[in-house]
C-alpha positions as CSV (number, residue, x, y, z in Angstrom):
1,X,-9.8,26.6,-87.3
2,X,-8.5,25.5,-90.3
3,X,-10.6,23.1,-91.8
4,X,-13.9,25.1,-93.0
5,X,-17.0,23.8,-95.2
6,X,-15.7,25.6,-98.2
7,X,-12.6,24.1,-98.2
8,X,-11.6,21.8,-101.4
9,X,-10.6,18.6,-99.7
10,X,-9.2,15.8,-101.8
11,X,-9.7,12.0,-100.4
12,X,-7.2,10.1,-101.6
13,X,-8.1,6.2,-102.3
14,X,-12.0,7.5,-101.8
15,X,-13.1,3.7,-102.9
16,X,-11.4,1.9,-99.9
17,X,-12.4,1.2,-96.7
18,X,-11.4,4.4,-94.8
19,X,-11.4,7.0,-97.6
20,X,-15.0,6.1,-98.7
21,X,-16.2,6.1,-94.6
22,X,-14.8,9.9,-94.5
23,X,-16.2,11.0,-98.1
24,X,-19.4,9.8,-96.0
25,X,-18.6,11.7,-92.6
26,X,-17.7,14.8,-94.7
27,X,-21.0,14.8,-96.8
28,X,-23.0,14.4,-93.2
29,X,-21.2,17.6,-92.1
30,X,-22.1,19.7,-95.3
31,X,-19.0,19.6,-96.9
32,X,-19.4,20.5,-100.6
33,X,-16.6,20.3,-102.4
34,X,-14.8,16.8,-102.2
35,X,-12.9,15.9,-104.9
36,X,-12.1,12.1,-105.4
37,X,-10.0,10.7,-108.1
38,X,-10.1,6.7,-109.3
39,X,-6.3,4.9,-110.0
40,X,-7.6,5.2,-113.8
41,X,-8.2,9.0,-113.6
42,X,-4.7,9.5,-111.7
43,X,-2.1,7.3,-110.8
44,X,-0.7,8.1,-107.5
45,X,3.1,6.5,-108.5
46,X,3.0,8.6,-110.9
47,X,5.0,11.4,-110.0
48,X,4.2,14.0,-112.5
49,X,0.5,13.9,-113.0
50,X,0.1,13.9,-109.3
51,X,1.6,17.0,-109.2
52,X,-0.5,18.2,-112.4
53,X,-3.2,17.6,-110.4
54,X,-2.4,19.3,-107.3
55,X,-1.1,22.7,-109.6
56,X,-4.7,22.8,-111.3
57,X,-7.1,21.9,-108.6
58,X,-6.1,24.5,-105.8
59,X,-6.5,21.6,-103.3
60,X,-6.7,23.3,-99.4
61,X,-7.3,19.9,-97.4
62,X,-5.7,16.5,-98.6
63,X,-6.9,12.8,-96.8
64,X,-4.5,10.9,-97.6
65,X,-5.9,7.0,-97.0
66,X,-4.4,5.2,-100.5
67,X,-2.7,2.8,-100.2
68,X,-1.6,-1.2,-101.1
69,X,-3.2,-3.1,-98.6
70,X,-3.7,-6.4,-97.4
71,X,-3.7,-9.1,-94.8
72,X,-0.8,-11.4,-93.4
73,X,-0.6,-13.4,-96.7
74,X,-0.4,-10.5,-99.0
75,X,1.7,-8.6,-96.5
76,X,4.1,-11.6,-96.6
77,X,4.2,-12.6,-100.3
78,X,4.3,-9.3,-102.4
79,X,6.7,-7.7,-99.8
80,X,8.3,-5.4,-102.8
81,X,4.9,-4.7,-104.0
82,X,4.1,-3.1,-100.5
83,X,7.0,-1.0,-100.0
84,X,7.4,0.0,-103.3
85,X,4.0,1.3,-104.4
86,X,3.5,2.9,-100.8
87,X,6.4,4.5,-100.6
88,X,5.5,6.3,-104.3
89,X,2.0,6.9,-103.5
90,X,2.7,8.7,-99.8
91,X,6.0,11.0,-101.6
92,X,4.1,11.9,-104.5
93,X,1.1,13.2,-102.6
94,X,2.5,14.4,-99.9
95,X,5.3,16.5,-101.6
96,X,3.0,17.2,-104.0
97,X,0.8,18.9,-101.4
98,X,3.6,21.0,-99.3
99,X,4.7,22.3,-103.1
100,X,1.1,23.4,-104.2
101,X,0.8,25.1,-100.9
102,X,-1.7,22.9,-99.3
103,X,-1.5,23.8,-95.4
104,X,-3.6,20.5,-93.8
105,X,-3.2,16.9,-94.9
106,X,-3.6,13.8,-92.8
107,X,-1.6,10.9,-93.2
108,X,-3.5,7.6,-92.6
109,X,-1.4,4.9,-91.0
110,X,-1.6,1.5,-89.5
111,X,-1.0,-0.1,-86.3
112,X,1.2,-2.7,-88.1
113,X,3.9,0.2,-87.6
114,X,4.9,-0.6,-83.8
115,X,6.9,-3.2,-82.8
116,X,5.1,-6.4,-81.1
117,X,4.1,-5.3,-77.7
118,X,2.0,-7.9,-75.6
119,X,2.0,-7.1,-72.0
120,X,0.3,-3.7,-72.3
121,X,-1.6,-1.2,-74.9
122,X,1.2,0.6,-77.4
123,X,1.6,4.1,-77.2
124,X,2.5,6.7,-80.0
125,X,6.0,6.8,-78.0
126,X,6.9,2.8,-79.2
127,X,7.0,4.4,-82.8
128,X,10.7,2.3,-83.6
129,X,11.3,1.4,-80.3
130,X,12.2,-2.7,-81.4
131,X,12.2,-4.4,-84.2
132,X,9.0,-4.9,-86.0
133,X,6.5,-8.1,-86.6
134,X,8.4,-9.7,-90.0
135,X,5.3,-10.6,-92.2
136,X,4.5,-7.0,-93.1
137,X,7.6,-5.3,-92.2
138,X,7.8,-3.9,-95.2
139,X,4.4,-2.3,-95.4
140,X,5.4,-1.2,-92.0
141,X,8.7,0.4,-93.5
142,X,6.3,2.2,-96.0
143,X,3.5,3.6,-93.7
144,X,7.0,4.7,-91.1
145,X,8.4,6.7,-94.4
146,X,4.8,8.3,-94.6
147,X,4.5,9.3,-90.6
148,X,8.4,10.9,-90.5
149,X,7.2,12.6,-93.9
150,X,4.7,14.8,-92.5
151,X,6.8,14.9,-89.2
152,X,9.8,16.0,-90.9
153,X,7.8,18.6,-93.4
154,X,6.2,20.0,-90.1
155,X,9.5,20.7,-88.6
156,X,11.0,22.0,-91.3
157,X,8.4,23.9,-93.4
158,X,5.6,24.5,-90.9
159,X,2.9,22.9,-92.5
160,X,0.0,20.8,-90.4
161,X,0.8,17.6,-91.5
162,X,-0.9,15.4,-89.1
163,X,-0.8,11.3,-88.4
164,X,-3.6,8.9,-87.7
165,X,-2.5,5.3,-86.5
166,X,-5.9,3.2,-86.3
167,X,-6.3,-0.2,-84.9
168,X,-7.6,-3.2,-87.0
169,X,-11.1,-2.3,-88.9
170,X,-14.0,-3.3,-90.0
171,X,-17.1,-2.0,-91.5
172,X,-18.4,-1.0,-95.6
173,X,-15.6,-1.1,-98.2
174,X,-13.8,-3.7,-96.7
175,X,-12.0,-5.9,-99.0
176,X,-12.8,-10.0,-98.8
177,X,-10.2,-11.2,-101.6
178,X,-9.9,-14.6,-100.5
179,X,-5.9,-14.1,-100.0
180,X,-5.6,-10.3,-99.8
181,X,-8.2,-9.9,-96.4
182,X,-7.3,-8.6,-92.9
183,X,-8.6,-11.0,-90.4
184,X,-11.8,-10.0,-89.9
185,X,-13.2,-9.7,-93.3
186,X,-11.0,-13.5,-94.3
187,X,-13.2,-14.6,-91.4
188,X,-16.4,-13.4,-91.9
189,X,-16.0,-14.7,-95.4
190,X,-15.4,-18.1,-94.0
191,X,-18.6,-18.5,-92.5
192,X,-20.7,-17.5,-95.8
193,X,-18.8,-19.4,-97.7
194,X,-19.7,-22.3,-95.3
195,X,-22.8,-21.6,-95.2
196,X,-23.4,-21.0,-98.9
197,X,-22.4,-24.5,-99.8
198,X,-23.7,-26.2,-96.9
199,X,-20.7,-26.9,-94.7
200,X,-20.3,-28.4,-91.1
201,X,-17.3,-26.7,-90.2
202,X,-15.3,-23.5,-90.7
203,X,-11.2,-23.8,-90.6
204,X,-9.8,-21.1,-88.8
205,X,-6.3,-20.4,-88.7
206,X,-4.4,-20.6,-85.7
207,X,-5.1,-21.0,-82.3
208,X,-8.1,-18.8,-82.1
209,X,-6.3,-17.1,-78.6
210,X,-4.7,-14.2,-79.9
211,X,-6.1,-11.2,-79.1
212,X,-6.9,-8.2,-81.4
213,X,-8.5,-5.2,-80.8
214,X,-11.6,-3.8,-83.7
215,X,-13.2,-0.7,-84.4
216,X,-15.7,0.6,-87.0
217,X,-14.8,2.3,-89.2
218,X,-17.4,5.0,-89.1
219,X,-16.2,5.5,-85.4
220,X,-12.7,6.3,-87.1
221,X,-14.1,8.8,-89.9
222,X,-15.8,10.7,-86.8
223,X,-11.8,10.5,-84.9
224,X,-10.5,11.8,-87.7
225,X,-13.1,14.9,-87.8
226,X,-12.1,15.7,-84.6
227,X,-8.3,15.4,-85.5
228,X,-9.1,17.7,-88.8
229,X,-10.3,20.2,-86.7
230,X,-7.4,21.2,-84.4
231,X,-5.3,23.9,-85.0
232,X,-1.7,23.6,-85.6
233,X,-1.0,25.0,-82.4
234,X,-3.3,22.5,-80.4
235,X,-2.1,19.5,-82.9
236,X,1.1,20.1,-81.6
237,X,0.6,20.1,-78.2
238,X,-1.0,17.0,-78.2
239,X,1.5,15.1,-80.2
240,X,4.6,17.0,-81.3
241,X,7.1,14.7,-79.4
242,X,5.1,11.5,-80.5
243,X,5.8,12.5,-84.2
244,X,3.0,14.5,-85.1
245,X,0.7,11.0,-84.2
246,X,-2.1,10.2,-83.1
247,X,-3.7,6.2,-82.2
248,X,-6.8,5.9,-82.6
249,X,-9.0,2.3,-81.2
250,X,-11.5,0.9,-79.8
251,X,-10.4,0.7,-76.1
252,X,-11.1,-3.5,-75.9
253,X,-9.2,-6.3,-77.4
254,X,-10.9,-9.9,-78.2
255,X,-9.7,-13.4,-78.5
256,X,-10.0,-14.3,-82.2
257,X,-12.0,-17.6,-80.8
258,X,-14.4,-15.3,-79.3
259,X,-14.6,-13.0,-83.1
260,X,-14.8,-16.6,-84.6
261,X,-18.3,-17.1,-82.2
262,X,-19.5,-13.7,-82.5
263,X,-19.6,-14.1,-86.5
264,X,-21.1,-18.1,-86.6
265,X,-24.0,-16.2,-84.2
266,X,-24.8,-13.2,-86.2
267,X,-25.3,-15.5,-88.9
268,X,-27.2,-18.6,-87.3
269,X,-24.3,-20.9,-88.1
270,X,-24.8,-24.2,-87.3
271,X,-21.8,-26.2,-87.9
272,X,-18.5,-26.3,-85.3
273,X,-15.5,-24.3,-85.7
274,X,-12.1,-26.1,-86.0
275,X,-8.6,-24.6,-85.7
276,X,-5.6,-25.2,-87.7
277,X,-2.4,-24.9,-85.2
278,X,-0.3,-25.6,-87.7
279,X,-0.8,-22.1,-89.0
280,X,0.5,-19.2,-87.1
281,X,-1.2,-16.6,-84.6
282,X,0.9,-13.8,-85.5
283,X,1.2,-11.3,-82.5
284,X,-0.3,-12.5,-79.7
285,X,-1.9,-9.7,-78.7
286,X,-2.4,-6.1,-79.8
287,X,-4.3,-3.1,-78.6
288,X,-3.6,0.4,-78.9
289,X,-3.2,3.0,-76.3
290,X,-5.5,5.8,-77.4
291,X,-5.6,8.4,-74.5
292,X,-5.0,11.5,-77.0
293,X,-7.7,10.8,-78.8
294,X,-10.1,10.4,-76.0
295,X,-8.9,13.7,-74.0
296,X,-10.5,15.0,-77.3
297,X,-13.8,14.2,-76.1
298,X,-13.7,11.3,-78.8
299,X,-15.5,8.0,-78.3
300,X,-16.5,5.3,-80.2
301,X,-20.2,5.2,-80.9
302,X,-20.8,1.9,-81.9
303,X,-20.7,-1.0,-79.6
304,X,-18.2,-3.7,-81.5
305,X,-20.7,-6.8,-80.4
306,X,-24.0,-5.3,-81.9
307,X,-22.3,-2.8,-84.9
308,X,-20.5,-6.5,-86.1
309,X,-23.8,-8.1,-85.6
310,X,-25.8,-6.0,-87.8
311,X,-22.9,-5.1,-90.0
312,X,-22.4,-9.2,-90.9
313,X,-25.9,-9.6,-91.3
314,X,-26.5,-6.4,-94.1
315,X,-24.0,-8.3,-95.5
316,X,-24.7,-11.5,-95.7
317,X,-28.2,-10.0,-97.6
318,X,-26.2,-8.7,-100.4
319,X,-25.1,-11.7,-101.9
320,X,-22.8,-10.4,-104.7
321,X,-20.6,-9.0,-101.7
322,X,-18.5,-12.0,-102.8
């Protein structure tokens, strides 16, 4: 086994979302020496310190979960933004890595990489099998560079450069920018807005029948534990043909209407909730296939209905959240 408790692992983009749920998973397990690095201490686009960095700290395991990020709005209206700064930040670290001789890294995707798929769960195998959905295509582009990266630097220089594709998330860290959101954090943000200044309704865009499929994102930190763990060998049993990727999700998708009802419960909302149709759905539906994962021995822990419950309700305590 490669990864060990006295291993130096560096978590990339340790304040977001994901990277700050596995600098928790990793402290759980006993891990001592995590190093984490803010944008002001080192600029992943830059090219040369990253690789400073790399040469003096002896790194052995690298996260890699920075990145630009954002919901259909952001996706959709700094399009060179998103491909520009990922595409810098995923070269730089991962190059950086193979030529400071770290052996492990995993690559943290996004589901936003397959191609819109309705009628059935998407597999690693749709990776650019049709076009992709336009909004975010280009931070789609970028997170593809990232996965045939560590695919192509397996190939050719042997390293274990592995791939994690997660479905939408949820959980601490999330970020509620009132334009830069993913769906669920924009709509949970909705309804304490609402509530906060005593509203009788909350807008929610679309339809409310597109489906989407959520998972905690603790549940992923203790995915990508297991993931961490395998052996080169093993890694590449599971996934070589499906480059070097793994999906990781919850297993159940939900109608936005019904995420829309969940959230107005956990918080005792009482006003009505009213759909804008002129706005788009986006995909109607999208659910992973996550069969690798699970023949791991990995599944999700939390219950969605009760983790989002108490999850909304710790935050609507803290009211600086936003």
């Amino acid at each position: 086994m490669n990864f060990k408790k006295t291993n130096k692992i560096y978590v990339a983009g340790h304040k977001g979302m994901v990277g700050s749920s596995i600098v928790r998973m990793l402290t759980r397990k006993g891990f001592k020496k995590i190093i984490t690095k803010t944008k002001k201490e080192l600029d992943l686009t830059n090219q040369q310190k990253v690789h400073h960095f790399f040469k003096k700290n002896k790194i052995d395991f690298v996260f890699l979960c920075a990145a630009k990020v954002g919901g259909i709005y952001a996706n959709n209206t700094y399009r060179a933004d998103f491909i520009a700064e990922n595409l810098m930040i995923q070269t730089n670290v991962i190059d950086a890595a193979y030529k400071n001789g770290v052996e492990n890294l995993i690559f943290l995707g996004s589901s936003c990489v397959y191609p819109k798929i309705t009628n059935r769960k998407i597999a690693e195998t749709d990776l650019l099998s049709a076009n992709l959905e336009p909004t975010n295509e280009p931070y789609a582009i970028a997170k593809i560079a990232g996965i045939k990266m560590c695919e192509n630097y397996n190939r050719q220089h042997n390293v274990n450069y592995k791939n994690i594709m997660p479905t939408n998330l949820f959980g601490p860290g999330d970020n509620f920018h009132p334009q830069n959101s993913h769906v669920m954090a924009a709509l949970i943000r909705k309804f304490i807005i609402a509530i906060r200044s005593k509203k009788k309704h909350v807008v929610v865009w679309g339809t409310g029948t597109s489906k989407r499929e959520f998972l905690y994102v603790d549940d992923l930190a203790e995915a990508i534990y297991v993931i961490a763990r395998l052996s080169k060998k093993k890694y590449r049993e599971i996934s070589g043909d499906k480059s070097f990727l793994v999906n990781v999700g919850y297993g159940k998708d939900y109608k936005i209407s019904t995420i829309a009802k969940l959230i107005s419960k956990a918080l005792n909302f009482k006003g009505s909730i009213v759909y804008d149709k002129t706005q788009k759905d986006g995909v109607k539906r999208k659910i992973l296939d996550s069969q690798i994962i699970q023949s791991l021995g990995w599944k999700p822990k939390y219950n969605f209905e009760k983790i989002l419950t108490s999850y909304i309700q710790e935050l609507y305590k803290n009211q600086n959240f936003i």
